[in-house]
gemmi code that builds the backbone of each chain (N, CA, C; Angstrom):
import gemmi

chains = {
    "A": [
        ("UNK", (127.890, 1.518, 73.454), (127.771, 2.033, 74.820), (128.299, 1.001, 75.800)),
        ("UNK", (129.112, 1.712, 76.569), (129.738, 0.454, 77.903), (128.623, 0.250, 78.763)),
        ("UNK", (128.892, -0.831, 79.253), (128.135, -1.224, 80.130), (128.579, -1.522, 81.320)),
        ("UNK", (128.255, -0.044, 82.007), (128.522, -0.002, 83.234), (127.939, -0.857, 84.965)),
        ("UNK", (128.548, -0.795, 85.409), (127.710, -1.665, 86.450), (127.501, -0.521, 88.115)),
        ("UNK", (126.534, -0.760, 88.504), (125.938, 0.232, 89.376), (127.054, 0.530, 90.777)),
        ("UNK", (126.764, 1.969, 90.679), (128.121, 2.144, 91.567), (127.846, 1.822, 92.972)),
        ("UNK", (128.588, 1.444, 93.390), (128.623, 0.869, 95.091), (128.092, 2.269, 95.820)),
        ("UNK", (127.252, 2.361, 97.395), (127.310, 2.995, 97.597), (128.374, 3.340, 98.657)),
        ("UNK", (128.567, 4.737, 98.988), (129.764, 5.096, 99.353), (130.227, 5.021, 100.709)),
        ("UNK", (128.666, 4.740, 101.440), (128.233, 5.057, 102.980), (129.042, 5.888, 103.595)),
        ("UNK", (129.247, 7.404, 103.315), (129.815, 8.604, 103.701), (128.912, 9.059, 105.061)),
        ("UNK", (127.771, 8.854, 104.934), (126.957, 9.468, 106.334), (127.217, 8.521, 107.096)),
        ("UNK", (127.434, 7.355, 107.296), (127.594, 6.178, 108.013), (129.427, 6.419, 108.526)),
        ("UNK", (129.976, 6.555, 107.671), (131.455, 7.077, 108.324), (131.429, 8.059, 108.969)),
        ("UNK", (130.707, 9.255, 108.566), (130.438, 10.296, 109.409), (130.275, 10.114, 111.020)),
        ("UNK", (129.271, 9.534, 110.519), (128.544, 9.135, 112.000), (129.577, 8.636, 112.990)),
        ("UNK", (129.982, 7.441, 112.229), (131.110, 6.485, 113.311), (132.097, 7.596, 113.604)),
        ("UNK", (132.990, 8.801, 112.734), (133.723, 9.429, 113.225), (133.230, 10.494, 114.618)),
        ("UNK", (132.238, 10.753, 114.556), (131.720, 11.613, 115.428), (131.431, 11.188, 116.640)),
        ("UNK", (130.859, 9.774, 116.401), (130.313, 8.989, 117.835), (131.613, 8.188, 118.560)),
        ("UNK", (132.434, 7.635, 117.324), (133.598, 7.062, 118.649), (134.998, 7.812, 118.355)),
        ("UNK", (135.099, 7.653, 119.478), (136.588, 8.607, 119.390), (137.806, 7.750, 119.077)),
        ("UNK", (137.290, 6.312, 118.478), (138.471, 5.949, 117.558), (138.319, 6.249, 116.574)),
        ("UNK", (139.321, 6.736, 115.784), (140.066, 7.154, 114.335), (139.427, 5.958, 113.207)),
        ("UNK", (138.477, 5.141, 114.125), (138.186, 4.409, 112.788), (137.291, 4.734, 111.956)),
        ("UNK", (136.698, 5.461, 112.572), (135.191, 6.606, 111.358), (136.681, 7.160, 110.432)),
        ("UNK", (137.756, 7.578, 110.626), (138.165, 8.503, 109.316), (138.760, 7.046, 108.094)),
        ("UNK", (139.003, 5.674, 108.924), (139.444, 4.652, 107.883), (138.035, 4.498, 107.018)),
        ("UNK", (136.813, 4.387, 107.606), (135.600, 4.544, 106.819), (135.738, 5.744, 105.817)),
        ("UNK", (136.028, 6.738, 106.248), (135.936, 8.134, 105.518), (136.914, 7.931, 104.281)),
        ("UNK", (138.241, 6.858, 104.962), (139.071, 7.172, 103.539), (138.632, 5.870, 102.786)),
        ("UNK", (138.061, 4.883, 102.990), (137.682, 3.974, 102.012), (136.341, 4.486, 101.275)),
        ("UNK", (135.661, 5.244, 102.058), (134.299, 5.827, 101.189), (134.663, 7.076, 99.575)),
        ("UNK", (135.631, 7.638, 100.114), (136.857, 8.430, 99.111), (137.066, 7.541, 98.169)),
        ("UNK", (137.499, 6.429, 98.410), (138.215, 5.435, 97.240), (136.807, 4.625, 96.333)),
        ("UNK", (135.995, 4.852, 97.217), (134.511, 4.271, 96.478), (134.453, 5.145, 94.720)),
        ("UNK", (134.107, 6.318, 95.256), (133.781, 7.210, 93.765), (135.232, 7.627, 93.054)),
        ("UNK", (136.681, 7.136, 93.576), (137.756, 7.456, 92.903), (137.949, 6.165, 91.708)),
        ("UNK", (138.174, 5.041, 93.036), (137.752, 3.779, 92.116), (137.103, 3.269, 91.014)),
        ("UNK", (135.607, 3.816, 91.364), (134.741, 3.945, 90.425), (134.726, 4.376, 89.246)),
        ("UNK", (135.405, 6.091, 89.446), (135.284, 6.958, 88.114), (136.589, 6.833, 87.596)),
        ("UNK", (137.588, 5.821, 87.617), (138.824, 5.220, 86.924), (138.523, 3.957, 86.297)),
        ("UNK", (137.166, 3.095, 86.562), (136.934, 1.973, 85.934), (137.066, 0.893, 86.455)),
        ("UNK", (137.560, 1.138, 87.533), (138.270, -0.231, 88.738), (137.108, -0.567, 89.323)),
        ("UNK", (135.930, -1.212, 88.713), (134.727, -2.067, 89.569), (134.811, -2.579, 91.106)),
        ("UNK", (135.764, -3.739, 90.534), (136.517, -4.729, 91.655), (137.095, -3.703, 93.052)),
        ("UNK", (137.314, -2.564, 92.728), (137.938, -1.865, 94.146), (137.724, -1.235, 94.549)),
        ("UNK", (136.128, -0.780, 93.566), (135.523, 0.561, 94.346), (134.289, -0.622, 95.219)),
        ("UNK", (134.075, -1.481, 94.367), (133.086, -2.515, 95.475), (133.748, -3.169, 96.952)),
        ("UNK", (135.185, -3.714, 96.233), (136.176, -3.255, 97.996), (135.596, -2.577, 98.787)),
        ("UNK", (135.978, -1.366, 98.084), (136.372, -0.375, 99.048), (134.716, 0.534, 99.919)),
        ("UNK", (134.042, -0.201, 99.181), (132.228, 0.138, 99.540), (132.101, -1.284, 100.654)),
        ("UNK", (132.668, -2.103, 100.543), (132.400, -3.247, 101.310), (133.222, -2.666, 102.575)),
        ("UNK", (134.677, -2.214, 102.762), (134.966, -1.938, 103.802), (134.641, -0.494, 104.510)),
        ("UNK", (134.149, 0.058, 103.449), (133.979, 1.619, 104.082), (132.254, 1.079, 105.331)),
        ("UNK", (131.574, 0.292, 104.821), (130.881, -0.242, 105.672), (130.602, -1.113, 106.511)),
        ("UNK", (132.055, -1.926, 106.668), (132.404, -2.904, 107.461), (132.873, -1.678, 108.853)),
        ("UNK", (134.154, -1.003, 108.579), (134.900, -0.478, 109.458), (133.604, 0.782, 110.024)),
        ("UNK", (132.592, 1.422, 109.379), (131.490, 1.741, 110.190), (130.541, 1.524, 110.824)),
        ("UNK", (130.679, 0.372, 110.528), (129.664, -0.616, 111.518), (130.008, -1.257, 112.589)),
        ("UNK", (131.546, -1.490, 112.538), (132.487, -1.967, 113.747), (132.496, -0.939, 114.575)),
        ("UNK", (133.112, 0.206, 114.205), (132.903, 1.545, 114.964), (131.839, 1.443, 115.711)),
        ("UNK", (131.269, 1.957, 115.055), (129.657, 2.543, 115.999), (129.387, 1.105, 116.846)),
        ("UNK", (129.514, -0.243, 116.489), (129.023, -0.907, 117.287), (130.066, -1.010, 118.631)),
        ("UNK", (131.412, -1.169, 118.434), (132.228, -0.728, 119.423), (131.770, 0.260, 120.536)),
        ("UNK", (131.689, 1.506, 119.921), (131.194, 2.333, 120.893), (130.519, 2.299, 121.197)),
        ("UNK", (129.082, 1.706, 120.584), (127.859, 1.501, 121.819), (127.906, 0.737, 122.675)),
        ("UNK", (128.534, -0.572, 122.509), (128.841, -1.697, 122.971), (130.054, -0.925, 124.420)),
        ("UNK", (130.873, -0.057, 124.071), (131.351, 0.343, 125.575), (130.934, 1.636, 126.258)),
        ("UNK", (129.814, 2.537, 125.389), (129.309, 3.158, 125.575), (128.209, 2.473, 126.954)),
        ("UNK", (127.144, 1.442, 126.590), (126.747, 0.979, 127.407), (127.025, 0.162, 129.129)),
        ("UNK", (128.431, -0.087, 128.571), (128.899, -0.799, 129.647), (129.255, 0.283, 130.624)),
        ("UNK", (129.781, 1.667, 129.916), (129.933, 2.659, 131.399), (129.160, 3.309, 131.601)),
        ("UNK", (127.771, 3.121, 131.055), (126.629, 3.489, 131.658), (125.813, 2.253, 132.830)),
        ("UNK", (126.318, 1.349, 132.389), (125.533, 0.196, 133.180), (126.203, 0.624, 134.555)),
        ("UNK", (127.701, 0.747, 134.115), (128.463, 0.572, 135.464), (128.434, 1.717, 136.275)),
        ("UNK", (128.898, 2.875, 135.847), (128.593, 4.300, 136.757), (127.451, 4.678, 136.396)),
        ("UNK", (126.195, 4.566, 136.054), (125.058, 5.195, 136.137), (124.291, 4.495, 137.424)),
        ("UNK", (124.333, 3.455, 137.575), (123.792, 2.585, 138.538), (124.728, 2.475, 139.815)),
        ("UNK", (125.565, 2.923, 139.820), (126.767, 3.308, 140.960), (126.450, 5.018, 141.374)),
        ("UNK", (125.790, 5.573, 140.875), (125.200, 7.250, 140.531), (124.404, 6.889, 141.136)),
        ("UNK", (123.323, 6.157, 140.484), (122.230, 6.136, 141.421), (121.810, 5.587, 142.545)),
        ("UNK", (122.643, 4.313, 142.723), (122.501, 3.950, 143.771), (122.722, 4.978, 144.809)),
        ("UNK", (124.049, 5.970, 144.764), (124.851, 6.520, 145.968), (123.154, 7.842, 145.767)),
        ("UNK", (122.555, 8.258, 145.287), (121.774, 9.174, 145.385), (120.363, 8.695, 146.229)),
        ("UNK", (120.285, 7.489, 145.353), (119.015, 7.080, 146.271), (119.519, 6.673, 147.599)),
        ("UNK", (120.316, 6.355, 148.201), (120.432, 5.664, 149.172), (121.292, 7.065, 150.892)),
        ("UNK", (120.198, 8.349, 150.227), (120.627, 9.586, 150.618), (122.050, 10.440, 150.259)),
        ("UNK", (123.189, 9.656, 149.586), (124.018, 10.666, 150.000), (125.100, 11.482, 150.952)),
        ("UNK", (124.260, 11.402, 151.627), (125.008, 12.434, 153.347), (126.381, 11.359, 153.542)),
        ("UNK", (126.906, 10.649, 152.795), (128.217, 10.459, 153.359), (129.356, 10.102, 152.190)),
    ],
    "B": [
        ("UNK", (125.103, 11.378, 78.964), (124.723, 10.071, 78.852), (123.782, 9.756, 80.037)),
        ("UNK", (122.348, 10.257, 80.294), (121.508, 9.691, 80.907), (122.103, 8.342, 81.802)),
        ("UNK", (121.739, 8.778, 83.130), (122.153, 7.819, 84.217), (121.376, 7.391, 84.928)),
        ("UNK", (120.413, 6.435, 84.520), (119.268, 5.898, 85.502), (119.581, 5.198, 86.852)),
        ("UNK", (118.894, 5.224, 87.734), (118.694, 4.717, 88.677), (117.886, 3.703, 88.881)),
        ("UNK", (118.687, 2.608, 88.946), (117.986, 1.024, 89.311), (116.626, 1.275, 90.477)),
        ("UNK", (115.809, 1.587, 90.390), (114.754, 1.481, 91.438), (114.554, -0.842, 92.090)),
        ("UNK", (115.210, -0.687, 93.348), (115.450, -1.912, 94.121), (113.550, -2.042, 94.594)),
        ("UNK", (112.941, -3.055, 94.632), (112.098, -3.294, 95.992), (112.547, -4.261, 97.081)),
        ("UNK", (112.800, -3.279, 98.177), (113.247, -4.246, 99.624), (112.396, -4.729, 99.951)),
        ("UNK", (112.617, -6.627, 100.119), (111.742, -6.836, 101.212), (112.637, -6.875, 102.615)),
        ("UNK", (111.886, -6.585, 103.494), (112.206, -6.407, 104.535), (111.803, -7.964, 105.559)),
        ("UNK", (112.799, -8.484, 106.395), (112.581, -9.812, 106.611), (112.190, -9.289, 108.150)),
        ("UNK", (111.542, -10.650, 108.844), (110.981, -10.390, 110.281), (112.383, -9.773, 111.272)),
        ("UNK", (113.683, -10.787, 111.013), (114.697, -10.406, 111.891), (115.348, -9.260, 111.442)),
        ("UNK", (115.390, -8.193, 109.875), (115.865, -6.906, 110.236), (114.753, -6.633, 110.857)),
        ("UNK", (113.439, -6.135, 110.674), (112.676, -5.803, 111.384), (112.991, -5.690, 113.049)),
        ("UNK", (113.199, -6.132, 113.208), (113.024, -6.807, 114.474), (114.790, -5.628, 115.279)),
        ("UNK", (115.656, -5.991, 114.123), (116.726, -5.385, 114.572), (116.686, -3.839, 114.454)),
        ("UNK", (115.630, -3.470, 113.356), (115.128, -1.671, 113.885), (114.300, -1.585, 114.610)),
        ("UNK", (113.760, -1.986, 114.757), (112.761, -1.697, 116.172), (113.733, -1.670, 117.154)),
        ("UNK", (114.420, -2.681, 117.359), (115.518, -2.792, 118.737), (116.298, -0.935, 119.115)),
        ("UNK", (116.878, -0.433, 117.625), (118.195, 0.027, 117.213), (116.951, 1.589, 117.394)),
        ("UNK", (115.922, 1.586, 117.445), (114.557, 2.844, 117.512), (114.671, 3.047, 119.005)),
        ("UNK", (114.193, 1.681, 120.216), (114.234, 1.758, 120.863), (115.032, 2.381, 121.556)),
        ("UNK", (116.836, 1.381, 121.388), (117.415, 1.961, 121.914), (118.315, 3.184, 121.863)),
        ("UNK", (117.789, 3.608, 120.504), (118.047, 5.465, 120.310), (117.300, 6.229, 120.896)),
        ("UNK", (116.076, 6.162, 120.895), (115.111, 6.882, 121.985), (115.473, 6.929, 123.546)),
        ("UNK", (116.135, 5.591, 124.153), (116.360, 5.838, 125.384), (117.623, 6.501, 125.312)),
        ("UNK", (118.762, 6.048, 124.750), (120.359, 6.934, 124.713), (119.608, 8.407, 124.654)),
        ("UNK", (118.783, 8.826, 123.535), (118.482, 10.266, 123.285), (118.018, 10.839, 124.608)),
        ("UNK", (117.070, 10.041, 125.386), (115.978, 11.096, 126.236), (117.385, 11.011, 126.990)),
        ("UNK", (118.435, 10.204, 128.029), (119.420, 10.428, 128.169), (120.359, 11.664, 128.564)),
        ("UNK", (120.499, 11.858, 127.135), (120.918, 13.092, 126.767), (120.213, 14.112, 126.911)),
        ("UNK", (119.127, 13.966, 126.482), (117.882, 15.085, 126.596), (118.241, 15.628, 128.140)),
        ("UNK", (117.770, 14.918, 129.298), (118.054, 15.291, 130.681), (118.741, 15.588, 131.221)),
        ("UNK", (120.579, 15.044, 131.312), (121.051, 15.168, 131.559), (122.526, 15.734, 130.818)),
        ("UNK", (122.992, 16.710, 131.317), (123.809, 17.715, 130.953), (125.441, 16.769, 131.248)),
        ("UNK", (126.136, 16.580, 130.023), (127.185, 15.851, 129.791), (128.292, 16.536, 130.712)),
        ("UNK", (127.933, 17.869, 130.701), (129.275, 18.471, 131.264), (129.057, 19.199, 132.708)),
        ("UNK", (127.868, 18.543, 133.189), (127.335, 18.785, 134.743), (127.481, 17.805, 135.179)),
        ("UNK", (127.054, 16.580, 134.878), (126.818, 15.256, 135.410), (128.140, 14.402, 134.416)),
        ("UNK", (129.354, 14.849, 134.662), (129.789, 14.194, 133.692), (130.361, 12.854, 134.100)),
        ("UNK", (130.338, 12.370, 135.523), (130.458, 11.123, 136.122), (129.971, 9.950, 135.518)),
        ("UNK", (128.659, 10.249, 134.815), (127.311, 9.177, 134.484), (128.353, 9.103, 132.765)),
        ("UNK", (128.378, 10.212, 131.905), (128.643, 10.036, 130.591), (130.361, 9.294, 130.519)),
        ("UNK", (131.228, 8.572, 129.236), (132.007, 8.168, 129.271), (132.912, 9.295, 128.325)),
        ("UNK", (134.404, 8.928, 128.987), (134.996, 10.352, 128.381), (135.366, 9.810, 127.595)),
        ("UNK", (136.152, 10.735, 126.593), (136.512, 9.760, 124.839), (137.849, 9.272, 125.481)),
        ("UNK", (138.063, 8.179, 125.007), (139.380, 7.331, 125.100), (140.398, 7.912, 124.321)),
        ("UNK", (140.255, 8.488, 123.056), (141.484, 9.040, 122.455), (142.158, 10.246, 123.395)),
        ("UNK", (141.219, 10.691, 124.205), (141.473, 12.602, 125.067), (142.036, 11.643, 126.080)),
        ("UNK", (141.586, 10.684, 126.925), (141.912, 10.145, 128.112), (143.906, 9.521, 127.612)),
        ("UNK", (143.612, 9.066, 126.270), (144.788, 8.458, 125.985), (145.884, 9.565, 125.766)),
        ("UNK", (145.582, 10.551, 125.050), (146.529, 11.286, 124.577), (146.892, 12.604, 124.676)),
        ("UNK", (145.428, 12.823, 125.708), (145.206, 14.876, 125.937), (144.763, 15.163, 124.557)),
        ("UNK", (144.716, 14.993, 123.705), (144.291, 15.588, 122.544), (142.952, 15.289, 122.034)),
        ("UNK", (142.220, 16.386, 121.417), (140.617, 16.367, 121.103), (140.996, 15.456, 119.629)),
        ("UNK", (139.899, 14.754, 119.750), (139.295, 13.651, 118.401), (138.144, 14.906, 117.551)),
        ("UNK", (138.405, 14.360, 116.604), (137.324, 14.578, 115.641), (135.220, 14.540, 116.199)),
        ("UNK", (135.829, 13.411, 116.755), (134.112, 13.188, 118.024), (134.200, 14.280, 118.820)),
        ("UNK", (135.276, 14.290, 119.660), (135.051, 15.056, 120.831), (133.597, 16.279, 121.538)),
        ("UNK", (133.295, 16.472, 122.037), (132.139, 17.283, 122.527), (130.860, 17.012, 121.546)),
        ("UNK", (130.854, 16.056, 120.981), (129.648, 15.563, 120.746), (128.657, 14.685, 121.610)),
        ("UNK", (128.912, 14.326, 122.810), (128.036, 14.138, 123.890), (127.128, 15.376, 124.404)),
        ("UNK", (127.869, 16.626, 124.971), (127.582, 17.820, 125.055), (126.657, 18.480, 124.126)),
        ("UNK", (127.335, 18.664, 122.446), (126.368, 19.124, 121.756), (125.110, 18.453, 121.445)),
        ("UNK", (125.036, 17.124, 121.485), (124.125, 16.089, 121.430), (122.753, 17.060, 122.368)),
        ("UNK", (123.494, 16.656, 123.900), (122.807, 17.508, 124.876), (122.397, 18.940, 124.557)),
        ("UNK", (122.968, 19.731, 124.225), (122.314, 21.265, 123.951), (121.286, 21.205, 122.569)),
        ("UNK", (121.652, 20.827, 121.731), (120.746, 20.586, 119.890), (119.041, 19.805, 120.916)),
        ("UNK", (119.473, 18.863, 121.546), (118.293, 18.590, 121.885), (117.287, 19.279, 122.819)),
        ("UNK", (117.778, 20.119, 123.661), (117.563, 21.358, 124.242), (117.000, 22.144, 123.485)),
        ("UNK", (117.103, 22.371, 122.105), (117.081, 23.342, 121.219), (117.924, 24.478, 121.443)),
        ("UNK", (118.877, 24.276, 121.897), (120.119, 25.422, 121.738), (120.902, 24.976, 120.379)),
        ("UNK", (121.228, 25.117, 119.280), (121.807, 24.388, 118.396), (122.707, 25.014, 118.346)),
        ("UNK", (123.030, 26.642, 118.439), (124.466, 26.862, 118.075), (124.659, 26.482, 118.990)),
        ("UNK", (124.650, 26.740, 120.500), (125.639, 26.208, 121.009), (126.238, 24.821, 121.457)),
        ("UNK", (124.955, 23.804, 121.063), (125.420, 22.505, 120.438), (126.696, 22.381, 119.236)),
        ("UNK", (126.167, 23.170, 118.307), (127.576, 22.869, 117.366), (128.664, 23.386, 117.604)),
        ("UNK", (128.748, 24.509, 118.495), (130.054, 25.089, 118.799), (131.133, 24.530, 119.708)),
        ("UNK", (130.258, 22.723, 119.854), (130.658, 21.875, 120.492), (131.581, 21.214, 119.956)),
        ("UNK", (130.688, 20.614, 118.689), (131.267, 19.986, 117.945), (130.977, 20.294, 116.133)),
        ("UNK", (131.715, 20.810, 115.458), (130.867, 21.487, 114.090), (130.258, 20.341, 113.227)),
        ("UNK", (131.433, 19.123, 113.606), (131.071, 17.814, 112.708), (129.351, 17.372, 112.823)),
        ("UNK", (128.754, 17.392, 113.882), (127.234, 17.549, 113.724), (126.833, 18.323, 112.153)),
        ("UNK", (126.919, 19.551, 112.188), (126.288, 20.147, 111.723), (127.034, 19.629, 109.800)),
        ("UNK", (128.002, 19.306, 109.842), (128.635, 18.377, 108.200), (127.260, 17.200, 107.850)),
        ("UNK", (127.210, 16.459, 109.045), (126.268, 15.157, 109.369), (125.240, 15.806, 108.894)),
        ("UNK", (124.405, 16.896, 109.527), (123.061, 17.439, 109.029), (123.170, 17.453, 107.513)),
        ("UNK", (124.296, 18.555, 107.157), (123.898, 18.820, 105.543), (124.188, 17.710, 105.108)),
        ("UNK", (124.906, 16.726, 105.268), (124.890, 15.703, 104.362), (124.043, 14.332, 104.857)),
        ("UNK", (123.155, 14.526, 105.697), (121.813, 13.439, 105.504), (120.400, 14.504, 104.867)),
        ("UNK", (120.892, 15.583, 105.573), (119.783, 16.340, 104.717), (119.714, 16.176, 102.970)),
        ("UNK", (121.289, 16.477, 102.638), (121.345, 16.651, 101.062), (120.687, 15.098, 100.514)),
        ("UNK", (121.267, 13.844, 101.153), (120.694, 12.726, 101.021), (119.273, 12.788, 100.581)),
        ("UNK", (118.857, 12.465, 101.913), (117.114, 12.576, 102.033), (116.571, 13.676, 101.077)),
        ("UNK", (117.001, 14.646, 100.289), (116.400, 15.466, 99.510), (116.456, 14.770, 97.885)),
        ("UNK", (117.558, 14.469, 98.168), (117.930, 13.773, 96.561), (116.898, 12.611, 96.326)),
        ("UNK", (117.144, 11.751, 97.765), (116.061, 10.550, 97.746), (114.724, 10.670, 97.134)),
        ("UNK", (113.962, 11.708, 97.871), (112.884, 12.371, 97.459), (112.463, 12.778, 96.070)),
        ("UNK", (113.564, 13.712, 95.893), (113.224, 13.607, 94.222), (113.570, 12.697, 93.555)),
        ("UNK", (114.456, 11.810, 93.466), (114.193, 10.606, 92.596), (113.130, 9.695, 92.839)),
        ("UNK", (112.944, 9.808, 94.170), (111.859, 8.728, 93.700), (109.915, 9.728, 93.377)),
        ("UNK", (110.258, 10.977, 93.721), (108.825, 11.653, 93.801), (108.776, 12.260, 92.200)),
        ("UNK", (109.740, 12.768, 91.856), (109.686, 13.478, 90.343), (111.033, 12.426, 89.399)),
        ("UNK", (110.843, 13.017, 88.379), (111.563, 12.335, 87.174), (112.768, 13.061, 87.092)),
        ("UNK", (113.336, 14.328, 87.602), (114.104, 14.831, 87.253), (115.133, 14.010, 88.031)),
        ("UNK", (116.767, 14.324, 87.482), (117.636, 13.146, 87.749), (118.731, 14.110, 88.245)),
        ("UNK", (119.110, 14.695, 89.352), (120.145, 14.729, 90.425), (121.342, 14.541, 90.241)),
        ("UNK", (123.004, 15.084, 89.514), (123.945, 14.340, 89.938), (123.894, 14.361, 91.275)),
        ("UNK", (124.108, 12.756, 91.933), (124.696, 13.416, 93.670), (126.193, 13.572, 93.721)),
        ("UNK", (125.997, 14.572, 93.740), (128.077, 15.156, 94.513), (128.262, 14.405, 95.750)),
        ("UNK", (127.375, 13.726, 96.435), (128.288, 13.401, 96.969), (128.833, 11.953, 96.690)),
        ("UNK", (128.219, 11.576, 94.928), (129.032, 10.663, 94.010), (130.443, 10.734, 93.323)),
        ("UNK", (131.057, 12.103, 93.813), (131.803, 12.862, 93.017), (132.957, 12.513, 94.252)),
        ("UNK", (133.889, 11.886, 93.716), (135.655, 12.006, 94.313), (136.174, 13.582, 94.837)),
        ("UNK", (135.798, 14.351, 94.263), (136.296, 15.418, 94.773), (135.505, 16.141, 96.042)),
        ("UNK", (134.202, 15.534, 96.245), (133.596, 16.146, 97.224), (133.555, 15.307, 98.645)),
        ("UNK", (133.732, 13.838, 98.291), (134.167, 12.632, 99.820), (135.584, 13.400, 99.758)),
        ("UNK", (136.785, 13.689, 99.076), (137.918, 13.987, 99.497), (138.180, 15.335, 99.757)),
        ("UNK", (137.217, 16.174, 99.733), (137.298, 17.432, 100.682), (136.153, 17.159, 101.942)),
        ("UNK", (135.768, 16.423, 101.884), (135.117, 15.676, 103.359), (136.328, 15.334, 104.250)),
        ("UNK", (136.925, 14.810, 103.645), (137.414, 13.742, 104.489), (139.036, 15.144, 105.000)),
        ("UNK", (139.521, 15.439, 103.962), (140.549, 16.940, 104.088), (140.113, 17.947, 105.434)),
        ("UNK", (138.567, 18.001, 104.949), (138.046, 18.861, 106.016), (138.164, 18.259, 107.710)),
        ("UNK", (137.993, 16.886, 107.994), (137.734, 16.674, 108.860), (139.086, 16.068, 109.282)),
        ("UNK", (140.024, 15.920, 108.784), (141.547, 15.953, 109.297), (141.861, 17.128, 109.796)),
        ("UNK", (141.456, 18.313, 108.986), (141.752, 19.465, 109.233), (141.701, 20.012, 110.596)),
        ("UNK", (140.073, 19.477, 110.636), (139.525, 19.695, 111.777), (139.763, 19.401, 113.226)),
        ("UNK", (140.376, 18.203, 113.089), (140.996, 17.421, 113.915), (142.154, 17.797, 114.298)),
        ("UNK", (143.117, 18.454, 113.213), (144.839, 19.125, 113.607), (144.016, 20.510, 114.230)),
        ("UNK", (143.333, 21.417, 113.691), (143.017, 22.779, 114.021), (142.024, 22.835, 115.447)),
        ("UNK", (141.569, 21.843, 115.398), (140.897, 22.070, 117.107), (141.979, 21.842, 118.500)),
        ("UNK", (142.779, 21.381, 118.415), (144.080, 21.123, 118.885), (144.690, 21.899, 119.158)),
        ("UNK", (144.776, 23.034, 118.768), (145.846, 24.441, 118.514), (145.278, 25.268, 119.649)),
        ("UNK", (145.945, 25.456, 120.337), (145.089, 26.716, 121.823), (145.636, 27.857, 121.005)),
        ("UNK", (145.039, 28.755, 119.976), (145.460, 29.969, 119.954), (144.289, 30.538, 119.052)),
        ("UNK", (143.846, 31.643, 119.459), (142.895, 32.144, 118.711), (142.963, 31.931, 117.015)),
        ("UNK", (142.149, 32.115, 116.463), (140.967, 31.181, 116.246), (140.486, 30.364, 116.128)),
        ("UNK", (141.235, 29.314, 116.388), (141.079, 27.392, 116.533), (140.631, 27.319, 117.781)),
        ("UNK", (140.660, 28.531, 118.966), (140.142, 27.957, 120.216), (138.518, 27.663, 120.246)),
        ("UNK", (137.842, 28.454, 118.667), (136.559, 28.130, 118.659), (136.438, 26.742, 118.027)),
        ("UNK", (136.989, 25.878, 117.351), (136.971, 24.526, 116.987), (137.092, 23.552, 118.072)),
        ("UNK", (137.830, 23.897, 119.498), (137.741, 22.663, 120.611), (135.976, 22.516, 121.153)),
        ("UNK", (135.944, 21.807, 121.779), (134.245, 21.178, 122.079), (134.978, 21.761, 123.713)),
    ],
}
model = gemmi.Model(1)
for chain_id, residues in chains.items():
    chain = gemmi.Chain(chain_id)
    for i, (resn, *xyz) in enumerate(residues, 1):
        res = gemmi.Residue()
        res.name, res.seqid = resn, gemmi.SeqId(i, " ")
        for name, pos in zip(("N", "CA", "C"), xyz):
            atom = gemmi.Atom()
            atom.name, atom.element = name, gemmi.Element(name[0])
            atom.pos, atom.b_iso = gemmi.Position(*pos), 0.0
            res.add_atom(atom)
        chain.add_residue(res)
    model.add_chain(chain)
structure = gemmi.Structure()
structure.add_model(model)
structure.setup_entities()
């Protein structure tokens, strides 16, 4: 019996995610390295499906942190520019 | 050939800790957020996607601020008719979290498909797809734009 070694996981919901939340194209580079996880894998290539599990969760974690990271900043900046002009009546 | 599953015990250290609690927090406030305020009423406050601003063309994300906003409303279709990719996300943390469950609650053993090459690469097919076909102004792709 071979002795296999435990398959990387693929972090497909985690690419998901990043594709949905930032509108850079880098959730689908997650999506296509998470692909190469179980292709890699079920050809015998250890070494490149663990790659490719290492970057499918590198490039989703950059993502999503990207976008929150400027997600927040144009909330800091026009939400508090919103509110100021509301609280401070408006009428002009 | 029986395929066990390594059962891991995490310990969990003070500083992840520390970094979910943060990452709880600040999902709860982004969420209520959303909860209140309507993306496509108030859309001054929300940020528009940079790929649409860059190129006129809808992303794969696109109107997921919006549907965010309606699902939490409890309108869900018309949250997803925002964006369908939500609703991919559901079945596949749902299918997750179910599998999870039974491996670790019963003995019976699960292939997960979504261990399977052919099912990440009709993921991933699908959501290219999705991305060229929401794009298209002509009936019936006009229901795929957000």
């Amino acid at each position: 019996m071979e002795n296999k070694p435990k398959r990387p996981a693929n972090y497909l919901a985690l690419a998901i995610i990043s594709t949905i939340l930032c509108c850079l194209p880098a959730g689908i580079v997650s999506i296509v390295y998470s692909t190469q996880v179980n292709s890699a894998y079920d050809e015998g290539d250890y070494d490149k499906a663990n790659r490719a599990s290492k970057n499918a969760k590198t490039w989703g974690i950059v993502s999503i942190v990207i976008a929150a990271v400027g997600w927040l900043i144009y909330i800091l900046i026009f939400g508090v520019a919103l509110f100021g002009a509301a609280t401070s009546g408006g009428n002009f | 050939m029986p395929y066990l599953v390594q059962l891991q015990v995490v310990e969990i250290s003070k500083l992840k800790l520390g970094l979910i609690i943060s990452i709880v927090i600040a999902l709860s406030l982004m969420l209520s957020l959303y909860f209140f305020y309507d993306p496509s009423e108030v859309s001054r406050l929300f940020p528009k996607c940079p790929f649409y601003s860059l190129t006129n063309l809808y992303c794969p994300g696109c109107g997921s601020q919006r549907a965010v906003h309606q699902i939490l409303n409890g309108h869900i279709i018309t949250g997803l008719r925002h964006n369908y990719l939500i609703g991919l996300l559901a079945v596949v943390l749902g299918y997750q979290t179910l599998l999870y469950a039974t491996h670790e609650l019963t003995d019976r053993r699960i292939t997960n498909l979504l261990h399977q090459t052919k099912t990440t690469k009709a993921i991933l097919v699908m959501i290219l797809l999705f991305w060229v076909f929401r794009n298209i102004n002509v009936f019936p792709f006009t229901e795929l734009a957000p």
